[in-house]
C-alpha positions as protocol buffer text, in pm:
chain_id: "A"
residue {
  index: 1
  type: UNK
  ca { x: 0 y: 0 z: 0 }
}
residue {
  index: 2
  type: UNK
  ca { x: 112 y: 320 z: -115 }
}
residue {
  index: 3
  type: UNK
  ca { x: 198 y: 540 z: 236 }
}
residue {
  index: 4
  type: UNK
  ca { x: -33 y: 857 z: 134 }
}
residue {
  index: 5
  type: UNK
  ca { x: -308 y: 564 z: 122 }
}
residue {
  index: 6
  type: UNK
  ca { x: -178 y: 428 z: 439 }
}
residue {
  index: 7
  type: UNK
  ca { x: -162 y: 753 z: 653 }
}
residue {
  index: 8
  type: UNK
  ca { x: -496 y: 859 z: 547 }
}
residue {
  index: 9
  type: UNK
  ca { x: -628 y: 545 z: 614 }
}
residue {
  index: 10
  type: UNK
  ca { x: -483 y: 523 z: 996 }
}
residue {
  index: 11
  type: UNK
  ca { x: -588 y: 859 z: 1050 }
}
residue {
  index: 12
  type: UNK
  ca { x: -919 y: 739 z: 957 }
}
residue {
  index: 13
  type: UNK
  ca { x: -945 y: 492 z: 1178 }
}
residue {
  index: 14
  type: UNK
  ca { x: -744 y: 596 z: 1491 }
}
residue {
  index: 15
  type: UNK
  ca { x: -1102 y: 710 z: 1576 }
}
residue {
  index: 16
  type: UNK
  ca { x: -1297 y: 417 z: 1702 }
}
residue {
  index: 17
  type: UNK
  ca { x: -1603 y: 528 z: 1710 }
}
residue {
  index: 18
  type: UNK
  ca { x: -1897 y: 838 z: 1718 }
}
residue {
  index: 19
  type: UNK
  ca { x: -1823 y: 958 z: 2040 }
}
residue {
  index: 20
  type: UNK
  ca { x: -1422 y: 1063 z: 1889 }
}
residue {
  index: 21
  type: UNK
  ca { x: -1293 y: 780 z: 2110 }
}
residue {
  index: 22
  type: UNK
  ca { x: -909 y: 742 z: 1982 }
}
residue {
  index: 23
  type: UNK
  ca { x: -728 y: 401 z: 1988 }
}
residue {
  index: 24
  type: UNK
  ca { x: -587 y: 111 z: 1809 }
}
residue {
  index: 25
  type: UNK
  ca { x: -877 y: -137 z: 1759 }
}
residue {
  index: 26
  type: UNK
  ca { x: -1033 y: -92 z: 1390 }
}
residue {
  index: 27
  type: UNK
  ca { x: -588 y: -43 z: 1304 }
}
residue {
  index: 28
  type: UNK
  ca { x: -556 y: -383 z: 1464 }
}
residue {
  index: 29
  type: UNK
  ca { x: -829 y: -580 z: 1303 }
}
residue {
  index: 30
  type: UNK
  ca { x: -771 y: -458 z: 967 }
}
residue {
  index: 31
  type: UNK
  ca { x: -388 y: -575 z: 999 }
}
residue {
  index: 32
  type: UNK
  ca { x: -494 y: -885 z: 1188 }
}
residue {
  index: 33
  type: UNK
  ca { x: -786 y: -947 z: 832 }
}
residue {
  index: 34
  type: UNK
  ca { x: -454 y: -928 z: 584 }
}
residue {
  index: 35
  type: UNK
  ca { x: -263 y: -1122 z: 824 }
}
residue {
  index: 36
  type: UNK
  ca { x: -481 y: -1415 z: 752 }
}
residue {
  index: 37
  type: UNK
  ca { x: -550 y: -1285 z: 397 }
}
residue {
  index: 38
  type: UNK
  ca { x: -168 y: -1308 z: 349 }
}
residue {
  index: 39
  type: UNK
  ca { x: -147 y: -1645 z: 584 }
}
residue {
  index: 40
  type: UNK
  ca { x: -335 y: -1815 z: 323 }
}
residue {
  index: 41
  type: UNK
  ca { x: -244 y: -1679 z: -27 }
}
residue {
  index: 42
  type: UNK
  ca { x: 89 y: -1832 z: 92 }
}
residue {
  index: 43
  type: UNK
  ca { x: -96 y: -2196 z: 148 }
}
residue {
  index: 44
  type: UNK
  ca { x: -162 y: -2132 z: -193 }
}
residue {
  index: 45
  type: UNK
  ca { x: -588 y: -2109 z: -145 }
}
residue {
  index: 46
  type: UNK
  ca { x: -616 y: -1890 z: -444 }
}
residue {
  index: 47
  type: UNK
  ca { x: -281 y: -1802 z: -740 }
}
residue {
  index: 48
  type: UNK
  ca { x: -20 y: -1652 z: -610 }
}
residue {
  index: 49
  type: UNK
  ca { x: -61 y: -1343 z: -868 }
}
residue {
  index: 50
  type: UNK
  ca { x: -300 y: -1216 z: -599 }
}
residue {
  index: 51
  type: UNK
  ca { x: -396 y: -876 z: -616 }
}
residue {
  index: 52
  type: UNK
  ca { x: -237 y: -831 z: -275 }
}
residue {
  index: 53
  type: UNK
  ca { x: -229 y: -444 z: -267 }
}
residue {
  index: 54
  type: UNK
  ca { x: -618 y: -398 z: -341 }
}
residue {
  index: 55
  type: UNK
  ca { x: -622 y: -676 z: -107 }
}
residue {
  index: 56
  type: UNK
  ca { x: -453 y: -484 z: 159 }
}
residue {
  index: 57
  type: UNK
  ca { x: -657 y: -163 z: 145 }
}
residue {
  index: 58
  type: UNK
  ca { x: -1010 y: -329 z: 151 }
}
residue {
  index: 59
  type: UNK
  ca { x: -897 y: -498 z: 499 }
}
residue {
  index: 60
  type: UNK
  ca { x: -868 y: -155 z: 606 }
}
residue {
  index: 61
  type: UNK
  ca { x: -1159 y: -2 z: 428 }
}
residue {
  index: 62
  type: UNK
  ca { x: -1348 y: -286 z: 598 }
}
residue {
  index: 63
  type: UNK
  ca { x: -1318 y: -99 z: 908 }
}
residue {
  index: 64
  type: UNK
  ca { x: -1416 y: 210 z: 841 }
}
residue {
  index: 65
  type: UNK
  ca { x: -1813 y: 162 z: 872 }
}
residue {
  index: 66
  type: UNK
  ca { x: -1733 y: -19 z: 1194 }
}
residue {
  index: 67
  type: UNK
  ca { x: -1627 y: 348 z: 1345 }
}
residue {
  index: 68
  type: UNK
  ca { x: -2049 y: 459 z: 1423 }
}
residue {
  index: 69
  type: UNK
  ca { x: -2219 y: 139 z: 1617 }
}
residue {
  index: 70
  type: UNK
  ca { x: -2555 y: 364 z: 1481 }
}
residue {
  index: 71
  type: UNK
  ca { x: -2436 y: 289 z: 1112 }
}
residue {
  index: 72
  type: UNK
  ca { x: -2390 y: -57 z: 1086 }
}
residue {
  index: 73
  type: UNK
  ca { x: -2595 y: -227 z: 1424 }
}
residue {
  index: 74
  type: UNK
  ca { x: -2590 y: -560 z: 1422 }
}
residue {
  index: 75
  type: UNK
  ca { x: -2885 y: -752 z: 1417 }
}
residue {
  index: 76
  type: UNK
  ca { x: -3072 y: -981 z: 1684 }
}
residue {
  index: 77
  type: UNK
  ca { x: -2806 y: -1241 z: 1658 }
}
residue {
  index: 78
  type: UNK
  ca { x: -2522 y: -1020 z: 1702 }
}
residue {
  index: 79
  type: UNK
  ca { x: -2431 y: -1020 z: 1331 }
}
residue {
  index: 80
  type: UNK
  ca { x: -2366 y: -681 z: 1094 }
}
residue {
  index: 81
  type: UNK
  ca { x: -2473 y: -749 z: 771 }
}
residue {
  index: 82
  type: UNK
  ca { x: -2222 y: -778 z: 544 }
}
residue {
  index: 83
  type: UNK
  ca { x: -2349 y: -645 z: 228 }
}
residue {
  index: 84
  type: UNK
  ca { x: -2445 y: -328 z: 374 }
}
residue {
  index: 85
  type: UNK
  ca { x: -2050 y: -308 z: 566 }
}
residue {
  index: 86
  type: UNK
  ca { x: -1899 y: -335 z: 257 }
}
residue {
  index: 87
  type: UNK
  ca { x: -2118 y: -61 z: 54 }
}
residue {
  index: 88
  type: UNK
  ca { x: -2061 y: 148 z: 329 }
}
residue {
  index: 89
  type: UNK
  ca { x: -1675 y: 55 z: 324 }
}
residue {
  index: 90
  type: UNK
  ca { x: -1632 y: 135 z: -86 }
}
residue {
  index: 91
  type: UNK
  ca { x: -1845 y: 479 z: -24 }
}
residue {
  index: 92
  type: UNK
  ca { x: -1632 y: 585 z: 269 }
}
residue {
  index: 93
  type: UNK
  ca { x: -1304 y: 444 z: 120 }
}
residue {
  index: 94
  type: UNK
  ca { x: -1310 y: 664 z: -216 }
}
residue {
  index: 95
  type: UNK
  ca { x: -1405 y: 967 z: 56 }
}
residue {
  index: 96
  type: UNK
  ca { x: -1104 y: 927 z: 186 }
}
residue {
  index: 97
  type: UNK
  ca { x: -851 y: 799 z: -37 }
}
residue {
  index: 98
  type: UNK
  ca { x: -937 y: 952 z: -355 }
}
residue {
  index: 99
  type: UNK
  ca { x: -696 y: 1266 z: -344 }
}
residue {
  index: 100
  type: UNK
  ca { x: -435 y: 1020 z: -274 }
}
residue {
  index: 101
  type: UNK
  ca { x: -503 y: 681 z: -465 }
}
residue {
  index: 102
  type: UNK
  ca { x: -508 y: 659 z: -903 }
}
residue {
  index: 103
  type: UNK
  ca { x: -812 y: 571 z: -997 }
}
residue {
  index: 104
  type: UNK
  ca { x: -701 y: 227 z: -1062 }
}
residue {
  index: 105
  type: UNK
  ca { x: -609 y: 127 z: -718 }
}
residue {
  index: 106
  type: UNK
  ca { x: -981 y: 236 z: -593 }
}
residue {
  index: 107
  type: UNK
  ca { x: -1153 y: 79 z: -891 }
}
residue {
  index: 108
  type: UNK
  ca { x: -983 y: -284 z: -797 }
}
residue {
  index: 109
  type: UNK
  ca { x: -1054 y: -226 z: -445 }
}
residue {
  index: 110
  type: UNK
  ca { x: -1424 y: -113 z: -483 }
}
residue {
  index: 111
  type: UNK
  ca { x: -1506 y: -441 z: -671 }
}
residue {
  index: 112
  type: UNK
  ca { x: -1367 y: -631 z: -487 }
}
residue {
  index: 113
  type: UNK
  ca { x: -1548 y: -505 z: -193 }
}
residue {
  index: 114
  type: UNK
  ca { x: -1870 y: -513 z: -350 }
}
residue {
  index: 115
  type: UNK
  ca { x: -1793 y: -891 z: -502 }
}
residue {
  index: 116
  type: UNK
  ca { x: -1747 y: -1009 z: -130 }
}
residue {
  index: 117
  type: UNK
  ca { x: -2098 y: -1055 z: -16 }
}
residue {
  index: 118
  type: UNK
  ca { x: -2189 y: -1260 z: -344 }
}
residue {
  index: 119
  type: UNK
  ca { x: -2269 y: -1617 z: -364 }
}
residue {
  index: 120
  type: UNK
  ca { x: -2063 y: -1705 z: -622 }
}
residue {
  index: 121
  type: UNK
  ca { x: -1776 y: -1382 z: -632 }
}
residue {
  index: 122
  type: UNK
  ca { x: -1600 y: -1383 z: -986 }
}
residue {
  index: 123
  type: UNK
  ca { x: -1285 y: -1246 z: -822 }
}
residue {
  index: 124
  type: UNK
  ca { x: -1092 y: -1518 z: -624 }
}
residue {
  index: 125
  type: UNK
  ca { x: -983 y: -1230 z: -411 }
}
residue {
  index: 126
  type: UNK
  ca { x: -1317 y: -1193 z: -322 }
}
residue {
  index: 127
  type: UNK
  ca { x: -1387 y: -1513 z: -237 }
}
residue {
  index: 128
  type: UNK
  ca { x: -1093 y: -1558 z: -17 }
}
residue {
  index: 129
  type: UNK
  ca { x: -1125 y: -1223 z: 165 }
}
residue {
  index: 130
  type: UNK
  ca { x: -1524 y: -1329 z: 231 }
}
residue {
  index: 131
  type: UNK
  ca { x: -1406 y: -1660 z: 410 }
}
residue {
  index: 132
  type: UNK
  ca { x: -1149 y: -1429 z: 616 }
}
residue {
  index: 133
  type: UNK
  ca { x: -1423 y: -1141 z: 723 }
}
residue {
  index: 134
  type: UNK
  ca { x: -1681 y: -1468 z: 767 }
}
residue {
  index: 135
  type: UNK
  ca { x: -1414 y: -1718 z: 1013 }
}
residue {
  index: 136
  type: UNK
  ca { x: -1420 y: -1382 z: 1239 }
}
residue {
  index: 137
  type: UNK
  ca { x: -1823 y: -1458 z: 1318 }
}
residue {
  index: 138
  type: UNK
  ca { x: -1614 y: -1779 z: 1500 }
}
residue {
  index: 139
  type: UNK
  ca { x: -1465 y: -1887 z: 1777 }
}
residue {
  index: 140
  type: UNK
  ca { x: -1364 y: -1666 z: 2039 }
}
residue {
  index: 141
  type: UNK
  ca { x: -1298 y: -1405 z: 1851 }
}
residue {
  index: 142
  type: UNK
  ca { x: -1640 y: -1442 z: 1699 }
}
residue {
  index: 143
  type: UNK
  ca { x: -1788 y: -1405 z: 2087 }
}
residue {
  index: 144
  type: UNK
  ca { x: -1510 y: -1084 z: 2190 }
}
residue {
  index: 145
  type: UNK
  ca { x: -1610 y: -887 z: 1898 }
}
residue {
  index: 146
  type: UNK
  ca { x: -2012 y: -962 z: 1895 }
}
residue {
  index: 147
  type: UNK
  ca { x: -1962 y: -876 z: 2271 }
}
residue {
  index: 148
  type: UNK
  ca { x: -1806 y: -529 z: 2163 }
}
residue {
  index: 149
  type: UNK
  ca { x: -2055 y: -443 z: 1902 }
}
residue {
  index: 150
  type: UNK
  ca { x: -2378 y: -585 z: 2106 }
}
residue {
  index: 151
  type: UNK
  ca { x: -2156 y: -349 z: 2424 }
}
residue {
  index: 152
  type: UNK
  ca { x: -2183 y: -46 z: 2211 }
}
residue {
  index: 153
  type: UNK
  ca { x: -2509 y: -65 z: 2100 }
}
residue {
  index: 154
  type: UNK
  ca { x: -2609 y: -92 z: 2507 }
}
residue {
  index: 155
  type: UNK
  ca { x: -2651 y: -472 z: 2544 }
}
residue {
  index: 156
  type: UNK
  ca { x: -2513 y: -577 z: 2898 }
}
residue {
  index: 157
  type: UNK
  ca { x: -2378 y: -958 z: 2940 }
}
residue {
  index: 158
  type: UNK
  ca { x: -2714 y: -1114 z: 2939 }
}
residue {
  index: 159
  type: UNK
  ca { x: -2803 y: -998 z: 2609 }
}
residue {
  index: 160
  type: UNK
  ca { x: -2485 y: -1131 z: 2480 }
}
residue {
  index: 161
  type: UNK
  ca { x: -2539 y: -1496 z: 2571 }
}
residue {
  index: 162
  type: UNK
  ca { x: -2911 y: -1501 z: 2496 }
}
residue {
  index: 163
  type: UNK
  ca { x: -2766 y: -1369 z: 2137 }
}
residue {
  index: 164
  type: UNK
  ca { x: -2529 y: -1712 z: 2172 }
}
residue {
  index: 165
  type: UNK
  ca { x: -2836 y: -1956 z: 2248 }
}
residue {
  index: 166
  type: UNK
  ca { x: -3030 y: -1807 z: 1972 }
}
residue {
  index: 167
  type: UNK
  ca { x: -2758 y: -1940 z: 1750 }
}
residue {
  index: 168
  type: UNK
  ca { x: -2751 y: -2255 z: 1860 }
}
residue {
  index: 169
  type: UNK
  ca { x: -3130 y: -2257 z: 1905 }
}
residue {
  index: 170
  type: UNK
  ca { x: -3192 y: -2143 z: 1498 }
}
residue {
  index: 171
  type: UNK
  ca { x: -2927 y: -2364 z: 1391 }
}
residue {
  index: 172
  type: UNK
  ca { x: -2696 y: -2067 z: 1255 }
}
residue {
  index: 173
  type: UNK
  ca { x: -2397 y: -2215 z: 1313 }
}
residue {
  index: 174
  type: UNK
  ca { x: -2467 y: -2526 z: 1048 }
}
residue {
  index: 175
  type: UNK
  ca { x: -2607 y: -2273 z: 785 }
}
residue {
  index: 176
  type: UNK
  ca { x: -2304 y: -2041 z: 780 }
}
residue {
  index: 177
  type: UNK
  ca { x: -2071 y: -2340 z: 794 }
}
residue {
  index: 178
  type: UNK
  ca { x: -2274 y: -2466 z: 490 }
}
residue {
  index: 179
  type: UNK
  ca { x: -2331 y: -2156 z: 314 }
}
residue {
  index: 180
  type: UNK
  ca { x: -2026 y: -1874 z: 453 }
}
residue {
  index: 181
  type: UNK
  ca { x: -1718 y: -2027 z: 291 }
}
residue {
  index: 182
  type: UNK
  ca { x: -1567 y: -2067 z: -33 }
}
residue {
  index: 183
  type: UNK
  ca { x: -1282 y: -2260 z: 70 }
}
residue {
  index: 184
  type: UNK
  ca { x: -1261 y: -2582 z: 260 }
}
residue {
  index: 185
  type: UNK
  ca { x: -938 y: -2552 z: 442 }
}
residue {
  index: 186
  type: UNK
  ca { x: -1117 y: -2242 z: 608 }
}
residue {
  index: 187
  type: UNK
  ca { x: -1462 y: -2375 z: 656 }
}
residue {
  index: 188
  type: UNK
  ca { x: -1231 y: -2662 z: 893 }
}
residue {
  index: 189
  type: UNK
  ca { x: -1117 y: -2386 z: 1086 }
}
residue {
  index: 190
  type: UNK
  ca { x: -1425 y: -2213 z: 1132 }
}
residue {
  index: 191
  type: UNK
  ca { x: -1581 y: -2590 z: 1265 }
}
residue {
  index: 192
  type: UNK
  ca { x: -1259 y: -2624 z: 1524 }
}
residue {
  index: 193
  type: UNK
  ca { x: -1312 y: -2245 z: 1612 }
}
residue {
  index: 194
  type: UNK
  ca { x: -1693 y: -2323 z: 1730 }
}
residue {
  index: 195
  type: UNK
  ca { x: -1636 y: -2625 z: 1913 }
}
residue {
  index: 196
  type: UNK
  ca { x: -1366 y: -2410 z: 2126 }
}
residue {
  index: 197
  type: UNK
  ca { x: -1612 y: -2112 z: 2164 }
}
residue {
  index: 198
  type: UNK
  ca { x: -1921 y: -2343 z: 2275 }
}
residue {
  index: 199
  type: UNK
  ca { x: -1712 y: -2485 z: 2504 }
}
residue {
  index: 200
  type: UNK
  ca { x: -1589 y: -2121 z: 2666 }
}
residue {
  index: 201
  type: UNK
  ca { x: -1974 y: -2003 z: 2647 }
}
residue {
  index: 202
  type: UNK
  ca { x: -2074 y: -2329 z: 2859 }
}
residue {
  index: 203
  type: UNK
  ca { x: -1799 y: -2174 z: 3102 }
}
residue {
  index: 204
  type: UNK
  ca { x: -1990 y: -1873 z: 3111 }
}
residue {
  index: 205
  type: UNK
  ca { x: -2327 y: -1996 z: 3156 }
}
residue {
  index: 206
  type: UNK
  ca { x: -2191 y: -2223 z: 3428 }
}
residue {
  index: 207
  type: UNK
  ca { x: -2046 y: -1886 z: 3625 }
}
residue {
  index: 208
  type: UNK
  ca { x: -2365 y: -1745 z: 3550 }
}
residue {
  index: 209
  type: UNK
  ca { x: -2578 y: -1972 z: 3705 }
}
residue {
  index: 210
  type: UNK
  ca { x: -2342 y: -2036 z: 4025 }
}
residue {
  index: 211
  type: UNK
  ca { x: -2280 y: -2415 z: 3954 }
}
residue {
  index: 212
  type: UNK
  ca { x: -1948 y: -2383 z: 3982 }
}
residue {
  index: 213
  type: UNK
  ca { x: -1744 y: -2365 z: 4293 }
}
């Protein structure tokens, strides 16, 4: 990423949220998204001719909706929906880049933000940066960050769970497993990331409810 792109972009998003709240959290996620982006282009999921800049910079824009809890609130099972993060990502990203980026760079990374939410993406950057923003619904990350988005929209600990067992209760987890991934190697780690996380959120319930000693 070009560094005009990359300062505007962590200016952007050293502000967490409405309220002007400055820290490291959106920064961190987005590196953490082309950490794993990066982690498997290099396992060789998709050709290794991978469009890694426009790759790069929609992992960042990704987080730029995520800054106002009132724009993007997630829904009764704790989830934002993803089509309307990532048109809100593309709008926000040529807002703030577009003094500083060729029109080239923006027009890669706009489709390929707006491919990610297909069923079938024609970009295989797409598809793998899909399974990378859908494994974060799992596992324990999956519960710290629905915790932080159901926190800032005012849901307390209770809410939280009751989002959990509403999951397990409407059999979500088996649909996205089904129906979230493009690749298999990642759909395996989503499956070992939800046995782990049902296993803390029994931990929690236990707690909860006193049982344990």
């Amino acid at each position: 990423m070009e560094a005009k792109v990359r300062q505007r972009l962590l200016k952007a998003l050293a502000v967490v949220d409405e309220h002007g709240t400055v820290g490291t959290r959106l920064v961190d996620d987005a590196q953490r998204l082309y950490k794993r982006v990066t982690s498997f282009i290099a396992q060789g999921l998709i050709h290794s001719a991978a469009d890694e800049e426009a790759l790069e910079v929609a992992c960042f824009a990704l987080q730029l909706p995520m800054r106002d809890s009132q724009l993007l609130p997630a829904g009764k099972l704790g989830r934002t929906n993803l089509r309307e993060r990532v048109e809100q990502a593309a709008e926000l990203l040529v807002t703030i880049i577009s003094k500083d980026a060729d029109e080239n760079l923006l027009d890669r990374v706009t489709r390929l933000l707006l491919e990610i939410p297909h069923r079938m993406p024609v970009l295989d950057e797409a598809k793998l940066l899909a399974d990378v923003v859908n494994l974060d619904d799992f596992g324990v990350i999956g519960l710290i960050m629905r915790s932080i988005q159901l926190g800032l929209q005012g849901a307390g600990l209770s809410q939280i769970i009751d989002s959990t067992e509403k999951r397990e209760q409407y059999g979500y987890w088996e649909a996205r497993l089904k129906d979230g991934f493009h690749f298999e190697a990642v759909r395996q780690i989503a499956q070992r990331r939800l046995e782990r996380a049902r296993q803390v959120h029994k931990l929690l319930l236990d707690e909860l409810s006193g049982d344990q000693p």
